[in-house]
N, C-alpha and C positions, 0 to 999 in steps of 0.2 A: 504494500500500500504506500503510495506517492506521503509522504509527509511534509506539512507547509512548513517554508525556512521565513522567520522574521529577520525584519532590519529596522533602522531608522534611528536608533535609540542615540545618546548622547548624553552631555554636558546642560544644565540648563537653570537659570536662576529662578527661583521659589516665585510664581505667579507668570512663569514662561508655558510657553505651549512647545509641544513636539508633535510629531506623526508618525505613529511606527504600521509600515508594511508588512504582511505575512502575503507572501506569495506560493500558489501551488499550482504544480505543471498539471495535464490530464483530466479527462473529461469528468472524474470525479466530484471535483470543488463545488461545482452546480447545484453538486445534489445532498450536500451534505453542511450541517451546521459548525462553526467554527465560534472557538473561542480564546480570548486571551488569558494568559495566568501572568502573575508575578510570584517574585520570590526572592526575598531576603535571608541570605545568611544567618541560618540556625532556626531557621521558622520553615514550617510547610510554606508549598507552592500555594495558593491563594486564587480564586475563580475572580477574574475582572469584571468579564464582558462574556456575550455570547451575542451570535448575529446570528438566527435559521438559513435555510438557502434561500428563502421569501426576502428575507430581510426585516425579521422583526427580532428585536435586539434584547436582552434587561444587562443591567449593570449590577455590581455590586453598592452598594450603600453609599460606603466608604469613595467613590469615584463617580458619582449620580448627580448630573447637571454640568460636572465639568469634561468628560470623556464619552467620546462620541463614535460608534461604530459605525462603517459602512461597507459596503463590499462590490465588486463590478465584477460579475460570472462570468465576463466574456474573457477578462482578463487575468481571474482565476485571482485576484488578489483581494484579501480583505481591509481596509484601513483600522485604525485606531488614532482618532485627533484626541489627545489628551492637550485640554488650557486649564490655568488656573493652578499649575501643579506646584505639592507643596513638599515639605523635604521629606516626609511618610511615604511618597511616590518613588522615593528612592528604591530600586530594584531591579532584579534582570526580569526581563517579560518576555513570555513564550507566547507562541501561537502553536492549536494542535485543533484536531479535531474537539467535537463537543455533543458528549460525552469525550474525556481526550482517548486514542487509541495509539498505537505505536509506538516508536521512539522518541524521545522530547530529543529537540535540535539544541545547539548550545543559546538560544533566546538572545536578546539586543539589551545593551547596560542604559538604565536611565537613571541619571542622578541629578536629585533638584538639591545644588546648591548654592550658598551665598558667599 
């Protein structure tokens, strides 16, 4: 099973925005629900976001009004516009399937600092 690689992650000061990318090759992504996790050193992986293949999205609490999913099937990539981010957003973030399946990728580093 094709597994989605993210990118986008960075550098970014407490009330900056990013956009991180999860791209998947293969006619699969169409048909199936993706989600993002983050992950802090010494803490579980943690459920972000979730997009259906429709495109109907929930958030977790903790990132709700400031991080925003979207996705384009034709192009097989999902977005993630995170604004407003504060230094608790600090973490590496995965994109997998959702439910997740397979192998996790090495995820994109996002740090909100000042």
């Amino acid at each position: 099973q094709v597994q989605p690689v993210e990118s986008g992650g960075g550098l970014v000061q407490p009330g900056g925005s990013l956009r991180l990318s999860c791209a998947v090759s293969g006619s699969a992504f169409s048909l199936l629900a993706v989600g993002w996790y983050r992950q802090v050193p010494g803490k579980q992986r943690e459920l972000v976001a979730t997009i259906t293949r429709g495109g109907a999205t929930t958030y977790a609490d903790s990132v709700k009004g400031r991080f925003t999913l979207s996705r384009n099937n034709v192009q097989g990539t999902v977005y993630l516009q995170m604004n407003s981010l504060k230094l608790e957003d600090t973490a590496v973030y995965y994109c997998n399937w959702y439910p997740p399946a397979g192998s996790w990728g090495q995820g994109t580093q996002v740090t909100v600092s000042s």
